[in-house]
LOSEPA-704004 format. One line per 10 residues: number of its first residue (from 1); for each residue x, y, z of N, C-alpha, C. Coordinates in steps of 0.02 Angstrom, whole numbers, plus 50000, padded with zeros to 5 digits. Atoms other than C-alpha are relative to their C-alpha. Example, Ala and Ser with C-alpha at 12.3 -4.5 7.8 and 13.67 -1.06 7.14 Angstrom:
# LOSEPA-704004
1	50045,49941,50000,50615,49775,50390,50045,50060,50000; 49958,49941,49997,50684,49947,50357,49961,50055,50037
This chain:
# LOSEPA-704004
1	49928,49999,49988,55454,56510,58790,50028,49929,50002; 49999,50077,50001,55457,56324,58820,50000,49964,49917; 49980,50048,50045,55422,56278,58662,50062,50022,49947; 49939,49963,50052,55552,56392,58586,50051,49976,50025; 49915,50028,49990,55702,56322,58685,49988,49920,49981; 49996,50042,50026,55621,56155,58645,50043,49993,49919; 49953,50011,50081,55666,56187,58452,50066,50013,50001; 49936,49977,50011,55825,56276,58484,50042,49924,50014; 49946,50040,50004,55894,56122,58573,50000,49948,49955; 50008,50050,50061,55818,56009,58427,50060,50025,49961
11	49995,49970,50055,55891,56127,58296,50090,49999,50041; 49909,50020,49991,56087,56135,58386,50016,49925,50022; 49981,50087,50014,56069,55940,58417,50011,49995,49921; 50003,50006,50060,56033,55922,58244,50076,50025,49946; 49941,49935,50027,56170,56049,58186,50059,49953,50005; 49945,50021,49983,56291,55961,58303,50018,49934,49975; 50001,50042,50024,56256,55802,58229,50004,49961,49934; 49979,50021,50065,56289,55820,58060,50072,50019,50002; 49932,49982,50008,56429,55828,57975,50006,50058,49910; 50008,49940,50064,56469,55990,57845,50024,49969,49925
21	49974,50026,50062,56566,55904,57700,49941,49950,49955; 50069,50019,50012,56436,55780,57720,49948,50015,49966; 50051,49960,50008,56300,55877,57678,50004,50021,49926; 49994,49931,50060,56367,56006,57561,50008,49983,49956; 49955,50018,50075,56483,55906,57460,49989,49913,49978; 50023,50110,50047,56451,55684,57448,50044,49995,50016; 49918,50030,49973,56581,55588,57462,50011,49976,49944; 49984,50020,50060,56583,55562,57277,49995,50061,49952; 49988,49960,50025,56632,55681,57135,49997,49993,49915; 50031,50017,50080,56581,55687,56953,50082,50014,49940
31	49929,49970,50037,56757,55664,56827,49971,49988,49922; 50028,50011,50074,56730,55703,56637,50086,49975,49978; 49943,50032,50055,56865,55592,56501,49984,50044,49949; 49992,49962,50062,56892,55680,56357,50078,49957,49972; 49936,50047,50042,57035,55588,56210,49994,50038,49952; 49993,49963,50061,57103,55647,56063,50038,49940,49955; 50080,50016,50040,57051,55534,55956,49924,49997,50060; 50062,50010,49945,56863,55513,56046,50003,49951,49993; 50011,50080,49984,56818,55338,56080,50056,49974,50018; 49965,50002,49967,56959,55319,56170,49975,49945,50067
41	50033,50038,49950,56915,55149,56299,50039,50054,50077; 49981,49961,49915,56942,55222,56489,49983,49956,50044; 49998,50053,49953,57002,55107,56610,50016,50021,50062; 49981,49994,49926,56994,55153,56814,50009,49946,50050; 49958,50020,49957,57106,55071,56927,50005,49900,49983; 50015,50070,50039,57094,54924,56785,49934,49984,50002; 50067,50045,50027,56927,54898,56753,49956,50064,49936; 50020,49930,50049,56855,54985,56581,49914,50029,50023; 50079,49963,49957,56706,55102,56635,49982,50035,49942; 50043,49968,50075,56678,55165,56448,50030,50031,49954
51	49962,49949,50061,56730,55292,56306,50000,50046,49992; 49997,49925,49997,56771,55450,56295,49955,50032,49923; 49980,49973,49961,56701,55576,56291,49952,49954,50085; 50011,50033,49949,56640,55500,56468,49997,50061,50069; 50002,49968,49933,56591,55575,56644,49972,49937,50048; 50007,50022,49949,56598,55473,56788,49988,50016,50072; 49980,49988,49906,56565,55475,56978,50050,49965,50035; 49964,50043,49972,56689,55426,57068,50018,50022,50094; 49990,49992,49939,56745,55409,57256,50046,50051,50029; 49943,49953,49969,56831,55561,57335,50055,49981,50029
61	49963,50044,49941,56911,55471,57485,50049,49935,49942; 49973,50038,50031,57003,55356,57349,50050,50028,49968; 49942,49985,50026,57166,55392,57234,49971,49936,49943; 50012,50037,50046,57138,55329,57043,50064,49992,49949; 49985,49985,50063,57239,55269,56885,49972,49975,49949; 50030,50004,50068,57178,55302,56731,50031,49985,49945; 49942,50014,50085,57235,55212,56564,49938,50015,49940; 50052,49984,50043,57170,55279,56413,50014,49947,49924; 49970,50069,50051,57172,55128,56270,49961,50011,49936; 50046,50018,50063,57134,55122,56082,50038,49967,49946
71	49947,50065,50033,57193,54980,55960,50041,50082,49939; 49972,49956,50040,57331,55075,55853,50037,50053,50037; 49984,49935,49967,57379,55199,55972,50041,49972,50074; 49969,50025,49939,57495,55194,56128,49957,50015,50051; 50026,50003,49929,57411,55160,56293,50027,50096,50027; 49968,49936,49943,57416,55347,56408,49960,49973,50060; 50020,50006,49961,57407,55327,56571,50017,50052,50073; 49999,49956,49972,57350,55452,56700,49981,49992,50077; 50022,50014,49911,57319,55482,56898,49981,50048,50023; 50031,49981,49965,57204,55544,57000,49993,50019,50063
81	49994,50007,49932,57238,55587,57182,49951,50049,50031; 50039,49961,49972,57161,55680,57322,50031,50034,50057; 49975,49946,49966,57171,55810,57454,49938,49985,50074; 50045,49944,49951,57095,55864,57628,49982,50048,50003; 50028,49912,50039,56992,56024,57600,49976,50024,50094; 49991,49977,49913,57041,56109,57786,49953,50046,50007; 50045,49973,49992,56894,56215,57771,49951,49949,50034; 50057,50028,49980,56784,56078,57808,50017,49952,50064; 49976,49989,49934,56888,56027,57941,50004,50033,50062; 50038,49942,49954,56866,56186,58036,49953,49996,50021
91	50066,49984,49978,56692,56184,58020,49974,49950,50014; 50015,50046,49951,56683,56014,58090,50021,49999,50069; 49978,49978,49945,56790,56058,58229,49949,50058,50014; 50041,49947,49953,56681,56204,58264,49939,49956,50007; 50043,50037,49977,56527,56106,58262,49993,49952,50043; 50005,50055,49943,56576,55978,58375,50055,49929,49972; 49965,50035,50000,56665,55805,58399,49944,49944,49930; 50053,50046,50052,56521,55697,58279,49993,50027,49931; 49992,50005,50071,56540,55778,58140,50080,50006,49969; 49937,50007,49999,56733,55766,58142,49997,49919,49970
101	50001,50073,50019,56696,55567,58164,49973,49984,49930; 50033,49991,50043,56578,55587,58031,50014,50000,49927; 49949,49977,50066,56665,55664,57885,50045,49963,49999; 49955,50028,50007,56788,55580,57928,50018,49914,49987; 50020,50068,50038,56724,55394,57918,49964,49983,49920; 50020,49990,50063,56649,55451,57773,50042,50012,49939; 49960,49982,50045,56787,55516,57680,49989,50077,49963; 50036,49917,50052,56669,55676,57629,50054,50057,50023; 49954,49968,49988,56821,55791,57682,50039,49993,49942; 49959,49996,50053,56909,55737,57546,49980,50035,49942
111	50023,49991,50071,56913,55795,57361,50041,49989,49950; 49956,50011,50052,56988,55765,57206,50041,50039,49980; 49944,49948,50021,57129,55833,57137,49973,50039,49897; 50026,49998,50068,57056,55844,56944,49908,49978,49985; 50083,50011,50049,56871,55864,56871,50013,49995,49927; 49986,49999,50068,56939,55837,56697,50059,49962,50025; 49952,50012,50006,57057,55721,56630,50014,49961,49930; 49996,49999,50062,57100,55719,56452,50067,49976,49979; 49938,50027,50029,57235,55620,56343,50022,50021,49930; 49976,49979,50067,57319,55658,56180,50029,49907,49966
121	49960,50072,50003,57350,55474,56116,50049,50011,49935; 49928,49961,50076,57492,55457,55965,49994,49920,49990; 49986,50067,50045,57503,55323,55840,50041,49962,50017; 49954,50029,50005,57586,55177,55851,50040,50008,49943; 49979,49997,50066,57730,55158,55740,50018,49921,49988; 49983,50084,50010,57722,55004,55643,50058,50007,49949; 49938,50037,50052,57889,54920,55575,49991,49974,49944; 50010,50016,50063,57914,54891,55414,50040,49929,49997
């Protein structure tokens, strides 16, 4: 009997001490580029991270803009924001005050607003 309430209080320390978003979800989120033309450069929050088509990880807890660049073609430029996902809020509040702190220094509560984000670019028009 002893050693069974030993584990239990391991096993709801443990419990109480994580945090659910944490866990389940990262605190980073995988975004695919897609362009129309492909090879399309892809620049986040100004710095180029590659060519479409492209999948990145990127930071949940953050807000991005995306410029999509190819010589000949007009610059598009797109944005990325994010949300609180109140489910995982709950179920830090039910678990306790540490995984509230948790998630929440972490940012893993958050999530992105877009897993895809695709451009249509359009010719420049050159003057004659």
């Amino acid at each position: 009997m002893r050693k069974f309430l030993t584990i239990s209080i391991l096993a709801a320390f443990a419990f109480m001490s994580s945090s659910c978003a944490l866990i389940f979800k990262g605190t980073s989120e995988e975004v695919r580029f897609g362009s129309d033309p492909q090879r399309a450069e892809v620049w986040v929050n100004g710095a180029k991270m590659g060519e479409t088509p492209v999948s990145l990880k990127l930071e949940s807890k953050k807000t991005y803009t995306i410029e999509f660049k190819m010589e000949g073609y007009k610059s598009v430029t797109k944005s990325i924001t994010n949300h609180v996902g109140a489910g995982w809020i709950v179920l830090d509040i039910l678990a306790g005050l540490v995984p509230v702190i948790i998630d929440a220094a972490t940012g893993a509560w958050y999530s992105l607003d877009q897993k895809n984000v695709d451009a249509v670019l359009e010719k420049q028009k050159i003057p004659f």
